[in-house]
N, C-alpha and C positions, 0 to 999 in steps of 0.2 A: 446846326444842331449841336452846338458846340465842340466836345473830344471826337466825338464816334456822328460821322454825317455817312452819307452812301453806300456804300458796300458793308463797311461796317457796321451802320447802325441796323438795318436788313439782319446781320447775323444775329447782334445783339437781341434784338426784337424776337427772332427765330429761336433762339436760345432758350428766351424766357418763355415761351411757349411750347415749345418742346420740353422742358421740364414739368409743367402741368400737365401735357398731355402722358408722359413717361408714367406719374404718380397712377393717373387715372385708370389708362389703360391696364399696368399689373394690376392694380386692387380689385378690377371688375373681371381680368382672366383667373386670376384665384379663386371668387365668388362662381363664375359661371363653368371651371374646368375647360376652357377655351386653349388650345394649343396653339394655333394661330393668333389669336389676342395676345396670346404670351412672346410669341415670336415679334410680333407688331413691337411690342412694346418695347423689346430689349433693341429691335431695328430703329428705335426712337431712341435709345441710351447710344445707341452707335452714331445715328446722324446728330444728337447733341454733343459729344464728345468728337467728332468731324467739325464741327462748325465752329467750337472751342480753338480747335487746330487752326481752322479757316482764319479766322478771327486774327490769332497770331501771327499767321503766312500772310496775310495780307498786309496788316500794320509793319512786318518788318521788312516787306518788298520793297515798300517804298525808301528806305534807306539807301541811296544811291553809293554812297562810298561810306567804310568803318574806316580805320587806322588795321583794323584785324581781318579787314575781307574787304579788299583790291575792288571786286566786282559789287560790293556793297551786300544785300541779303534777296538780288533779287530770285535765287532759288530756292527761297522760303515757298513762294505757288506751288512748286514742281517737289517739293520734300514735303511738304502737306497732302497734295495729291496721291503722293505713293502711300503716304501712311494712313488716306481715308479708302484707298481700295482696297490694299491689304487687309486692312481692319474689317472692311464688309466681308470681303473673302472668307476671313478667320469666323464670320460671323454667319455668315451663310453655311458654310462647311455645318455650324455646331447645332445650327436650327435642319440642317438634312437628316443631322444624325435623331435629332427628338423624332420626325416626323417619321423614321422610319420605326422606331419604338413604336410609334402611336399604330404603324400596319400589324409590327406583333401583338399586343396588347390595345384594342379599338376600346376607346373613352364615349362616351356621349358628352355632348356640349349641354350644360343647363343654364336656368337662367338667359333662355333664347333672348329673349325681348332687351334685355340689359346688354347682352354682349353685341348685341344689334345698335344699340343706341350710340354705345362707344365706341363702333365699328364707322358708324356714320361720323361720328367728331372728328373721329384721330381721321378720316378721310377728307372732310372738307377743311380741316388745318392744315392734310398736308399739299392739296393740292393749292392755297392759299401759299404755305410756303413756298411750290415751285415756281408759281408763278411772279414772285417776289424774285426769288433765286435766279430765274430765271430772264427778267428783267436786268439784271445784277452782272450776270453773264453774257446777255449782247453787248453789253456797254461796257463789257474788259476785252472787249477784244479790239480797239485801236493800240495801234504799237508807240512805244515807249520810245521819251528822246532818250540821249545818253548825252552825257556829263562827260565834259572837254577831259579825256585821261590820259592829255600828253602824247607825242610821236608815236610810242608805241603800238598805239588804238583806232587806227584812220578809217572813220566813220563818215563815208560820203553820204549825197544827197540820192534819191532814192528815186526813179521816175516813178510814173505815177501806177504802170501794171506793176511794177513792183509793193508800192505801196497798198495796193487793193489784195494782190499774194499773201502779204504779212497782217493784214487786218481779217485776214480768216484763221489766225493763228489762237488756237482757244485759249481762254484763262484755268490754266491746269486744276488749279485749287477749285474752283469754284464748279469746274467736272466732279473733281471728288464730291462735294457737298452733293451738288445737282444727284449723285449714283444713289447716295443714302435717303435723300429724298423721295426719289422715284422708288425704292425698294419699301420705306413706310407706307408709300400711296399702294402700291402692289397689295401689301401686306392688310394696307386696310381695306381693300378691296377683296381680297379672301374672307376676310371678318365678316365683310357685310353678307356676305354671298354662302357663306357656312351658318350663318343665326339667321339667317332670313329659311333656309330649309328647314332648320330643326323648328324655327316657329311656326311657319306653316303645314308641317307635318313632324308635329312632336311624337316623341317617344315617351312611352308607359316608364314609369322608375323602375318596373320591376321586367321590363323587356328586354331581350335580348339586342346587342347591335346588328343592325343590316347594315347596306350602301352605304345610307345617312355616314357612318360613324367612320367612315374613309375619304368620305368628300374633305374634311378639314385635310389632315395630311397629302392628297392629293396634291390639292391648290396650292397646300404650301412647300410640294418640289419644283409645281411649275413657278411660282414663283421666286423661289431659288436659282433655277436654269435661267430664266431671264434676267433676275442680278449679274450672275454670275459671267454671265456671255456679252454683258455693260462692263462689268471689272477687268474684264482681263485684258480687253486692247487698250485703256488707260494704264495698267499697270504696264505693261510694254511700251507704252510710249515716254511714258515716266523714267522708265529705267534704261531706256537709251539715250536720255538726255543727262540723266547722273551718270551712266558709264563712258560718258563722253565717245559715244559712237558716233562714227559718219551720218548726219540727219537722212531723213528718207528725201530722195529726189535729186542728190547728189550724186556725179558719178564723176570720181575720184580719178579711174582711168583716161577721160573723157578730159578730165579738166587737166591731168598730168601731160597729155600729146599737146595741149592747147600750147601749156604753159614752155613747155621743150621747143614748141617751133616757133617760138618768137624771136626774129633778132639780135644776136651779141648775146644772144644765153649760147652757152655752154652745155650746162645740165641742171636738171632741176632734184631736189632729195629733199627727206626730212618733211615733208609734206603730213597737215595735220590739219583738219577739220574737223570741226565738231560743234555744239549748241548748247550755251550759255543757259538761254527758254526757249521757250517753243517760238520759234521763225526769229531767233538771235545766232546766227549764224557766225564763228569765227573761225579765221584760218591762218597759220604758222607754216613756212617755209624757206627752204634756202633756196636758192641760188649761184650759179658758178657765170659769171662775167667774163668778158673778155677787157681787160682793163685796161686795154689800147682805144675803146670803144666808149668806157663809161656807161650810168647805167641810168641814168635818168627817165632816155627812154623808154628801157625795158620797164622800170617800174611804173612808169603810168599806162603801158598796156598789160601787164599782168593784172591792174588793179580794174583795168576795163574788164578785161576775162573776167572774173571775180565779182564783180559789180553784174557784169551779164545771169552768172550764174545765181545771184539771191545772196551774194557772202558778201558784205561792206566793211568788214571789220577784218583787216590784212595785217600781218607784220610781217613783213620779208628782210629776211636775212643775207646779205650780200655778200661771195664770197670770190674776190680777184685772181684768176687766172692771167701768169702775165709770161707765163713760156708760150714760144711757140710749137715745141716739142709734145709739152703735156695735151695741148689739147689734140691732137692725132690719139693719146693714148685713153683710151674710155674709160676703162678699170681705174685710172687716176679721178678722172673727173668725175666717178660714182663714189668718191671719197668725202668725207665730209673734211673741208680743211681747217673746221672753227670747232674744235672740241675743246673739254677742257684743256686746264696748263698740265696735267699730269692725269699719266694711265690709270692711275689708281681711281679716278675717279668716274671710269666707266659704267661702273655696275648703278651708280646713283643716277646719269644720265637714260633720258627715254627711249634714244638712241644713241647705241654705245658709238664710239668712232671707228668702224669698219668700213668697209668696202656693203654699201645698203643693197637689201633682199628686191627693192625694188627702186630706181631708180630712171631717170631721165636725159639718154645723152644724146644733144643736138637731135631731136626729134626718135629715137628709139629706144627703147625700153629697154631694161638692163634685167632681168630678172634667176643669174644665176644664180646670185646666194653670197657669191664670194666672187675674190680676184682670180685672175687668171693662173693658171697653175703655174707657166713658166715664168709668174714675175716673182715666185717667191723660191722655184728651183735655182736663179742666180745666189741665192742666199742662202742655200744648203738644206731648205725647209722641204719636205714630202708630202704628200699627200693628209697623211693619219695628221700632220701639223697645224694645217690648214686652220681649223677650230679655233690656234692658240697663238691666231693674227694678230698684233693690236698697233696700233699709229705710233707712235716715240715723237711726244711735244715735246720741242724746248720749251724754255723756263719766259721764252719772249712769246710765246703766243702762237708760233707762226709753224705751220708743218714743214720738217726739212724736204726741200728737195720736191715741194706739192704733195706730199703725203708718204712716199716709197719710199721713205726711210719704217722699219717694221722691225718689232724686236719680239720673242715669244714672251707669255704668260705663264703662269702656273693653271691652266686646265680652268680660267674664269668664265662658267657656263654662259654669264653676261651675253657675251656675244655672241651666241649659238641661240639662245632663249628669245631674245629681244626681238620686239613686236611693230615695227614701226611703217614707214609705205617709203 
């Protein structure tokens, strides 16, 4: 279909008909004093200005790598999505507030027959368009290769329950469109059902309002409450994927004992999972070694664990313990040994180079916060000190002495603040 084939040409197509239906529907809510036709139709200017977005998010998904964005644009789905539910959110809010105007102040609907007819259009276009949409959206949910990006990115094969896992992973963008759709169909569904009473029991011009003149606003809370109760578990799942949270279904502690009792680890720190899209799984960690040992094979059963778990995408961080001494001492080995070359550059880091709030040694959990008080009483530091710990790198990269070498700060809340596992 030349430029625009599939998902896109579906929007396109939706677009231009959502703008006809937009025109129609206000000119006939103006003529008939229709509150619900007027809501319909702005819920059309909202699902056209969705699809616009859609349109966008999808075209630059596919962009697999920029020069300016590493992961390419494929969070264009998932930054569309947040911005087509927000948008109905913002939209629904401001059609509760007319509808409650309409309980102080009851309107009669005129022009029954007409607001009826264009009740019935803008409903059989919009459930044409879900069903399009709809179409659109089982056929995005097979999961996406990835483009060779180097050591870094180790993207195994994927057995096949795993495969059938991630092809239930929705097309975020095409949820959003789908909400504004489904909220037009609602929408026109009250139209029909509010002009179909007042035509078959119309009201005198000169009558007063009864019931009749609250069934419009009625319909149009409840179909408010059921957008609304659509919007908000997209918009939560949307914005744990941009705040880079732990995905649902992982258990970070579970995968931390796993990764601690493997062979020739030491300790494990710096631990960082989170998702790219919905069922793109990646994880970032170090590792403390035994470098008598080598680590060959820890690294391909870490990346089994990991692969078990649904995570394919690992970068581990390898860090050589080669005293015998240090590894009896825990508090050394919850140390990160690979920080920057200089202290000052803590506060930029995601985790500063301390003694971690949570860590992994040789199968037990480290969870005090800090080192042990007596490794910093040989060095004259107190308790109130503690706070104003930091590593002292040489200029070569390498922590003196496995880390205990420690010099004070000036009160850098860096490492008191810092959020990491």
């Amino acid at each position: 279909m030349g430029r625009y084939s599939g998902r896109s040409f579906r929007l396109v197509f939706m677009c231009v008909v959502s703008i006809l239906l937009f025109v129609m529907e206000l000119a006939v809510a103006h003529i008939g004093n229709s509150l619900s036709l007027a809501s319909d139709a702005f819920a059309v200017l909202s699902h056209l200005l969705s699809m616009v977005i859609g349109l966008f998010s999808l075209r630059a998904s596919t962009i697999s790598h920029h020069r300016k964005s590493t992961f390419g644009f494929l969070r264009a789905d998932v930054v569309g999505a947040f911005g087509n539910s927000i948008f109905a959110v913002a939209l629904m809010f401001s059609i509760l507030v007319e509808a409650i105007k309409r309980y102080i102040n009851p309107q009669k609907t005129e022009e029954a027959l007409l607001v009826l007819l264009a009740g019935i259009i803008g409903l059989f276009f919009n459930v044409l368009n879900y069903v399009i949409l709809d179409c659109c959206y089982c056929s995005a949910g097979r999961p996406l290769e990835d483009p060779g990006t180097g050591d870094s990115l180790n993207v195994q094969h994927e057995p096949e329950e795993t495969i059938r896992k991630e092809k239930k992973s929705e097309a975020l963008n095409i949820r959003g469109v789908l909400l504004h759709v489904m909220g037009d169909a609602l929408g026109s569904v009250v139209v029909v059902i509010t002009a179909t009473i007042f035509y078959v029991l119309p009201l005198d011009q000169n009558a007063d309002c009864n019931w009749q003149c609250y069934i419009d606003p009625s319909l149009t809370v409840v179909m408010v409450i059921i957008i609304l109760s659509s919007a908000f578990p997209l918009i939560k799942e949307t914005a744990i994927i941009l705040l880079q949270m732990v995905p649902k279904g992982v258990n970070v502690e579970e995968l931390m004992s796993k990764l601690a009792a493997v062979p020739d680890i030491s300790s494990v720190h710096e631990l960082h999972i989170w998702e790219l899209i919905s069922g793109k799984i990646i994880a970032t960690l170090h590792i403390k070694y035994q470098k008598d040992r080598g680590y060959q094979d820890a690294s391909l059963k870490i990346r089994e664990i990991f692969h078990r778990a649904g995570i394919h995408s690992v970068t581990i961080q390898f860090e050589a313990v080669d005293s015998p001494e240090s590894l009896e001492q825990k508090d050394t080995l919850s140390l990160c040994s690979s920080p920057c070359i200089s202290k000052s550059c803590a506060k930029h880091l995601c985790c500063p180079p301390r003694a971690l709030p949570l860590a992994h040694v040789n199968g037990c959990a480290e969870h005090n916060g800090s080192p042990r008080l007596d490794m910093y009483q040989s060095q004259g530091l107190g308790r109130p000190e503690l706070s104003e710990v930091a590593i002292e790198v040489p200029l070569d990269g390498r922590v003196s002495d496995h880390g205990q070498a420690f010099t004070k700060t000036q009160g850098d809340q860096c490492y008191v603040n810092s959020t990491h596992f």
